[in-house]
C-alpha positions in Angstrom: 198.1 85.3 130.8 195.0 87.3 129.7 194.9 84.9 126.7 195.0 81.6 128.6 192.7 83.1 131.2 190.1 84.1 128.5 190.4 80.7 126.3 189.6 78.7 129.9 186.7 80.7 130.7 185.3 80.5 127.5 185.4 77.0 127.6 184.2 77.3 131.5 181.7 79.2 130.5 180.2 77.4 127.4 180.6 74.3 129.8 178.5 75.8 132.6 175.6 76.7 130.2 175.2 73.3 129.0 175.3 71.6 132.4 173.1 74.0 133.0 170.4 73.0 130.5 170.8 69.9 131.3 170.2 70.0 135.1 167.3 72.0 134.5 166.1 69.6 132.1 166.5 66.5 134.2 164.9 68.4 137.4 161.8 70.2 135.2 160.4 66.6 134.4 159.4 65.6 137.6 157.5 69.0 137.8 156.3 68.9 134.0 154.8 65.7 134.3 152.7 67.0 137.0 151.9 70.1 135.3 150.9 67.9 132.5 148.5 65.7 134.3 147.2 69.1 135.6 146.3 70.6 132.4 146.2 67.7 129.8 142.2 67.4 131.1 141.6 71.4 130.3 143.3 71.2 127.2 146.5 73.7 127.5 147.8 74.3 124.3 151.5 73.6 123.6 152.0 77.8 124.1 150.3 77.5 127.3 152.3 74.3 128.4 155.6 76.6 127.2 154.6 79.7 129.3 155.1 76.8 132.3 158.4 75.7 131.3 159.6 79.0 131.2 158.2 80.6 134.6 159.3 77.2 136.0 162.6 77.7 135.5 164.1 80.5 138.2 162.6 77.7 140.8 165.2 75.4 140.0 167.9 77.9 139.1 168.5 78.4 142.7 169.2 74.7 142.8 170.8 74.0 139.5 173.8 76.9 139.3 175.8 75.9 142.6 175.6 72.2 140.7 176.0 73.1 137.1 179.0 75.8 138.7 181.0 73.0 140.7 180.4 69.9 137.4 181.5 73.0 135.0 184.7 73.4 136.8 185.3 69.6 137.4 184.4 68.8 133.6 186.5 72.1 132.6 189.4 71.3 134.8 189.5 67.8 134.2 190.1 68.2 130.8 192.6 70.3 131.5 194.3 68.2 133.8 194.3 65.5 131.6 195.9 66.9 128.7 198.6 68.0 131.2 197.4 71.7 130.4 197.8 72.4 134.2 201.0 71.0 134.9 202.2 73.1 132.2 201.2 76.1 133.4 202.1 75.7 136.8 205.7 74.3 135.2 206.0 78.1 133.5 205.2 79.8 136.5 201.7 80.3 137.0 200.6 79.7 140.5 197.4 77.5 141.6 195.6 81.0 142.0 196.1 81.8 138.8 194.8 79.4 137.4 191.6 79.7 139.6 191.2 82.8 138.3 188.7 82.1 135.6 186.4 80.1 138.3 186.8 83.3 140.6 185.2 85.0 137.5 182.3 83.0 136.6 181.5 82.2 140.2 181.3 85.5 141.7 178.6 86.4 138.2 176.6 82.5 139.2 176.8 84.1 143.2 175.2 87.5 142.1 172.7 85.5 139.1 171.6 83.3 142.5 171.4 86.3 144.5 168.6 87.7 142.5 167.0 84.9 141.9 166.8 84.4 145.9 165.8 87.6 146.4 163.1 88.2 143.4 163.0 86.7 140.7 162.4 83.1 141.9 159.1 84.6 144.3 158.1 86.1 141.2 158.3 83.5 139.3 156.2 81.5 140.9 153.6 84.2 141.5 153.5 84.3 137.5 153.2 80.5 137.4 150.1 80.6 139.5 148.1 82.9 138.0 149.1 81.3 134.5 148.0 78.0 135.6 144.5 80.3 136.8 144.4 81.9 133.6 144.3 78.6 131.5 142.1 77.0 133.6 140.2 80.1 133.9 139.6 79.9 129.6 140.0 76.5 129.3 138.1 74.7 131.4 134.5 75.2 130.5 135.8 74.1 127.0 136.9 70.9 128.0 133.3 69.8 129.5 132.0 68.7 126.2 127.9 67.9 125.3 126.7 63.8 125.6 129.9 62.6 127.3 131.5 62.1 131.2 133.7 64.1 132.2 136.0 63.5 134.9 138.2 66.4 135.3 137.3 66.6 138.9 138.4 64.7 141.6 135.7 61.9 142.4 133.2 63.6 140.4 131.7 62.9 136.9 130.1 65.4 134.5 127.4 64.9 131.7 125.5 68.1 130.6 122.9 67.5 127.4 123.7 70.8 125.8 125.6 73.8 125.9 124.4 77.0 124.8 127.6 78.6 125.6 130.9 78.5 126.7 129.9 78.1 130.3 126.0 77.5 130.7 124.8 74.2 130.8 121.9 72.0 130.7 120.3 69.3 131.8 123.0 68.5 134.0 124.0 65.1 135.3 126.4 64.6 138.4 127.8 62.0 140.5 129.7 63.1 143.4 131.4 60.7 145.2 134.2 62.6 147.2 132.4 61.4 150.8 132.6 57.8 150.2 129.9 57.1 152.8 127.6 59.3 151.3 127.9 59.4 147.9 125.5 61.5 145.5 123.5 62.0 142.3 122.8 65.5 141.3 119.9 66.4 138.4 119.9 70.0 137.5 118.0 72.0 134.6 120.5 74.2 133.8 124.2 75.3 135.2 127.0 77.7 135.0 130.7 77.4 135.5 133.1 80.1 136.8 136.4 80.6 138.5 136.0 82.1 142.6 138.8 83.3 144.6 142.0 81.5 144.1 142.0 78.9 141.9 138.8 77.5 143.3 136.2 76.2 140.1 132.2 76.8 141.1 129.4 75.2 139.5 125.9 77.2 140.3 123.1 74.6 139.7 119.4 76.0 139.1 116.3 73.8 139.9 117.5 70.3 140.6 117.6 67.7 143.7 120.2 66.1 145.2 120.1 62.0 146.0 122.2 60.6 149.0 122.6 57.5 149.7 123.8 56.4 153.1 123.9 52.2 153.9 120.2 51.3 153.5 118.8 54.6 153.9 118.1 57.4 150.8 117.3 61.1 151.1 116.5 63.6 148.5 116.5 67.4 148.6 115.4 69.9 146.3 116.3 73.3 146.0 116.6 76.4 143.5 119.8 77.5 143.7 122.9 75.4 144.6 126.6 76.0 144.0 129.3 73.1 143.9 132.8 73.8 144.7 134.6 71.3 141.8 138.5 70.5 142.8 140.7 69.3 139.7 142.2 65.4 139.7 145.7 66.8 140.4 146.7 69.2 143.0 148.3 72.9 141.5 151.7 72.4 142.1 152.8 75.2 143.9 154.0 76.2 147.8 152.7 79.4 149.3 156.9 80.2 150.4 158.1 80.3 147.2 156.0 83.2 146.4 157.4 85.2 149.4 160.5 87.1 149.1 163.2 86.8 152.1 162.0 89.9 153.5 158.3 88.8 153.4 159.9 85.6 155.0 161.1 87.5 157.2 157.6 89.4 157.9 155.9 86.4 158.7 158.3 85.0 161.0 157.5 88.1 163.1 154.3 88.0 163.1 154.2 84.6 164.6 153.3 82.4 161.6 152.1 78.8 162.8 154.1 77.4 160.3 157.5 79.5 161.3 159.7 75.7 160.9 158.8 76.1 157.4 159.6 79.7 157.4 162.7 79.6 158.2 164.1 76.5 156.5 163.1 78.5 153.3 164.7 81.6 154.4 168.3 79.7 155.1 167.5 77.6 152.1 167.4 81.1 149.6 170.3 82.9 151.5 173.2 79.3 151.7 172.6 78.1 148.4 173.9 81.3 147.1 176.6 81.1 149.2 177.3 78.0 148.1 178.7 79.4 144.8 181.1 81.5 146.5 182.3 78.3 148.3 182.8 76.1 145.1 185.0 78.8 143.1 187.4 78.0 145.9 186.4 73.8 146.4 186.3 73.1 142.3 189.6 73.4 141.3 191.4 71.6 143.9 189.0 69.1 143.4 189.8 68.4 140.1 193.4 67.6 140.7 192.0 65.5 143.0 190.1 63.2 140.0 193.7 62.2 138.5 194.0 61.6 134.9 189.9 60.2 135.0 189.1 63.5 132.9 185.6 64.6 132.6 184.1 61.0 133.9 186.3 62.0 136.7 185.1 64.9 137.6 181.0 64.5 136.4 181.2 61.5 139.2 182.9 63.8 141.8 180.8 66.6 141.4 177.2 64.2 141.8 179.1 62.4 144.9 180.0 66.0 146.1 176.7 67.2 145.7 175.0 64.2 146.8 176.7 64.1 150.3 176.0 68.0 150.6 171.8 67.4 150.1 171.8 64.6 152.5 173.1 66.3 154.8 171.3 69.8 154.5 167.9 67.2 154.3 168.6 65.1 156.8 169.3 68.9 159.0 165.8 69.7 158.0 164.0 67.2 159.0 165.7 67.4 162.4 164.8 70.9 162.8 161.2 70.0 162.2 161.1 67.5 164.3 162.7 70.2 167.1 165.6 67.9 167.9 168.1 70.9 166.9 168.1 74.5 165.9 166.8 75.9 162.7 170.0 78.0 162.1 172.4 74.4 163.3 170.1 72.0 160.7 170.1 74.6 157.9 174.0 76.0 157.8 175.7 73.0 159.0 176.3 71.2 155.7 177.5 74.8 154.2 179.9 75.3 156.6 181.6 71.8 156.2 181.4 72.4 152.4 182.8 75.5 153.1 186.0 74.1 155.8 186.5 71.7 153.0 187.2 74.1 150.4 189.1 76.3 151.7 191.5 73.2 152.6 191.7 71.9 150.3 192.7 75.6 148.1 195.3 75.9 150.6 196.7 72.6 150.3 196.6 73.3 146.3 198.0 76.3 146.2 201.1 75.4 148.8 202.4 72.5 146.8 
């Protein structure tokens, strides 16, 4: 028995890792491309772009093992079931729990991997992605405003500078800023410097210059001395303030009577059921894959996405009820979990009686 139970999960396992990957890869390139629009202006090296990837990652963990878990054990045990492997074993006297027992296994280590990533690593994780993306703008971006051309890093701003002494002091600066669009303006500037403020906020501090507005018909100029621009890039960081906060900072801010406490809370169920959910599909995967027949892995991939599918419209469409305040927050964000849940255990029982 210890041998059959070791070969299954070794195949279970090596199965899991690749679906793995490949979730992760398939969900990453919605967020790489916008990381890439991000930083392709600033010019982030391929090392910085990797640093990304990588701190990316425990964000979609939390996601991707419930899914890569549940298509592991469809894939696994549809293979199984297909060569009649099952049918054998339950023939010589193996029960249906028995031959659970490797998904009991790697589910229980995917519940405590999801656990910490819930609980720390995924807040972390993002924390380190933010003050990466500051850190390459940080020595990046005065490099990428070059001498004699426009730049257009900013949002509804251009850029030409005549020379640049140094890494961030400019000269004979040229700017059109054209964020208000009824009041669009011309900045002339002798000389300039660039720097990061608080957050990822990019000043530039213009010496001796005037400002032209134009507004319908009318003109007005200004002079001045001193005058500091706050510059936003063309794309927004992509990054949300709760996925830096840990359950019990969550937790904190719900208490202290956040304004955004809908938000709060959605996360909050969000980091505690999808962990569950892994403890749920060691007992819904293998019945499951009876269920697919002879299809083999085909099968199974399909009934795993349709599985999954159902299970995130329903725990989106209880989300947007809550924040609408047409249910509860604890009735929108557990309900599909529990149904999951009713159906798994079912559907085990049934297995396991025939």
């Amino acid at each position: 028995m210890k041998i059959i139970h070791r070969s299954i999960l070794k195949e279970l396992t090596f199965t899991f890792i690749l679906t793995l990957a490949f979730l992760n890869l398939i969900l990453m390139m919605e967020k790489l491309l916008k990381l890439s629009r991000f930083l392709s202006g600033v010019g982030a090296s391929m090392i910085d772009m990797a640093k990304l990837i990588f701190y990316l990652q425990p964000q979609l963990l939390l996601l991707t093992i419930p899914m890569a878990l549940l298509l592991s054990v469809l894939l696994t045990y549809g293979r199984l079931n297909l060569d009649n492997e099952l049918v054998i074993l339950r023939v010589s006297g193996m029960g249906f729990n028995g031959i659970s027992k490797p998904v009991f296994i790697l589910g229980t280590l995917c519940f405590f991997l999801n656990i910490a990533v819930s609980l720390y690593i995924g807040p972390k994780s993002s924390i380190w992605l933010k003050n990466e993306i500051k850190s390459v703008i940080t020595a990046r971006l005065p490099m990428a405003i070059e001498e004699g051309t426009f730049n257009t890093l900013f949002k509804d701003i251009v850029i030409m500078i005549r020379e640049k002494p140094s890494q961030d002091t400019f000269r004979d600066i040229f700017i059109y800023d054209g964020r208000d669009k009824n009041k669009p303006k011309v900045l002339m500037a002798k000389d300039g410097k660039i720097y990061m403020s608080e957050g990822l906020n990019t000043n530039l501090y213009l010496r001796e210059g005037y400002i032209h507005i134009a507004k319908g018909d009318s003109t007005t100029e200004l002079f001045f001395e001193r005058y500091n621009m706050i510059l936003r890039l063309e794309s927004d960081i992509p990054s949300r303030k709760n996925t830096e906060l840990t359950p019990f900072e969550l937790i904190k801010e719900m208490r202290e009577g956040s304004n955004h406490a809908s938000s709060l809370q959605l996360e909050l169920h969000r980091r505690l059921s999808l962990p569950l959910l892994c403890i749920i599909i060691i007992f819904l995967g293998p019945p499951l894959s009876l269920m697919g027949g002879k299809s083999g892995r085909l099968g199974g991939l399909s009934l795993g996405l349709g599985v999954f599918t159902i299970y995130y419209v329903l725990l989106i469409y209880g989300e947007n009820l809550v924040k609408a305040g047409k249910i509860s927050h604890y009735v929108g964000a557990w309900t599909p979990t529990i149904i999951i849940g009713l159906l798994g255990l079912y559907l085990f029982r049934r297995a396991s009686n025939k």
